[in-house]
C-alpha positions as CSV (number, residue, x, y, z in Angstrom):
1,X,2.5,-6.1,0.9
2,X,3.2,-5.6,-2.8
3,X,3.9,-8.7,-5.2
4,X,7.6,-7.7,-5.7
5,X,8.1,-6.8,-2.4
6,X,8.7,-2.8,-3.0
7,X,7.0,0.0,-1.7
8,X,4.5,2.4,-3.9
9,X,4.0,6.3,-3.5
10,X,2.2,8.6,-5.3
11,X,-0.9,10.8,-6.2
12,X,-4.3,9.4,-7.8
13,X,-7.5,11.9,-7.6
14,X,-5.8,14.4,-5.4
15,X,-5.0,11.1,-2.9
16,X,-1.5,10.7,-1.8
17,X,-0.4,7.5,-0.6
18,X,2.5,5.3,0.5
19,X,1.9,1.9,0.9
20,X,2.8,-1.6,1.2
21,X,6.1,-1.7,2.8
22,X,6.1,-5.6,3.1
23,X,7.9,-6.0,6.6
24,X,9.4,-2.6,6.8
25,X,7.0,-0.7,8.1
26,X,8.4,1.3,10.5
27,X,11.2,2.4,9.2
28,X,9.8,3.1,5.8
29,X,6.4,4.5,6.4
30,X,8.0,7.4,8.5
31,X,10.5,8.0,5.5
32,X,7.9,7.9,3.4
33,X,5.9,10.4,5.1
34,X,8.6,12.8,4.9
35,X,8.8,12.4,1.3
36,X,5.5,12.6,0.6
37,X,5.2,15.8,2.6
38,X,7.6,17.1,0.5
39,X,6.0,15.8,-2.8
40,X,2.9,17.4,-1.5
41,X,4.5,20.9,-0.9
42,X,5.5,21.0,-4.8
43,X,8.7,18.8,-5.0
44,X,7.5,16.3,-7.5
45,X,10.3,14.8,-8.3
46,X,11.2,13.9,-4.3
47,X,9.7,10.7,-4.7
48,X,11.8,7.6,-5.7
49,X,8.7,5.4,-6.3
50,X,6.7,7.5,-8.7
51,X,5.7,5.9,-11.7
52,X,6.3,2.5,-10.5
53,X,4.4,-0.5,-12.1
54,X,1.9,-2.7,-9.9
55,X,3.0,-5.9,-10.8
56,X,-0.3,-8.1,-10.5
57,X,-0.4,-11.0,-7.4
58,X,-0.1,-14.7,-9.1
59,X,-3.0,-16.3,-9.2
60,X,-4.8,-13.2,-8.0
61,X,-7.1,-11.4,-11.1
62,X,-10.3,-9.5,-10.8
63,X,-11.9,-7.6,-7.7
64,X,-11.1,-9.1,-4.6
65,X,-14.6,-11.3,-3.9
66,X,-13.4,-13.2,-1.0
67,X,-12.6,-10.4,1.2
68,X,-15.9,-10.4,2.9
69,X,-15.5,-14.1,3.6
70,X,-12.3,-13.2,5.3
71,X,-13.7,-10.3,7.4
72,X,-16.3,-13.2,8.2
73,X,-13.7,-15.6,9.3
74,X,-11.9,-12.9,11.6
75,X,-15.1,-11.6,13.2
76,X,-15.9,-15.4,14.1
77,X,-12.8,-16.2,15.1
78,X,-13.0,-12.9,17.3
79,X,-16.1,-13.9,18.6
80,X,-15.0,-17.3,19.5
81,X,-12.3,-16.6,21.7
């Protein structure tokens, strides 16, 4: 899930990726994918999301140090039940 809600697409390192559809997964990701597949196969300009900002998370700033004390919380929780 992005901050604003929309999703992002694109190219870093020779990665594609399309991400955060923020409750329209399903519908997106596989449009997505066929967009990307096309962006891959040379036609740059096929994606709508290129070059879109990343708006930061309020509140949120540096790396993400609690995320091993989530995965911690989870893996109890799993355990527990």
């Amino acid at each position: 899930m992005t901050s604003d809600r929309l999703p992002r697409a694109g190219e870093r390192e020779g990665v594609f990726y399309a991400l955060g559809y923020s409750g329209h997964g399903t519908q997106m990701s596989v449009h997505m994918g066929q967009i990307m597949a096309r962006v891959m196969g040379g036609e740059v300009n096929a994606n709508p999301f290129a070059g879109l900002a990343w708006p930061a998370v309020p509140g949120h700033f540096g790396p993400p140090w609690f995320l091993p004390f989530v995965g911690a919380y989870y893996r109890y929780q799993d355990w527990r039940h």
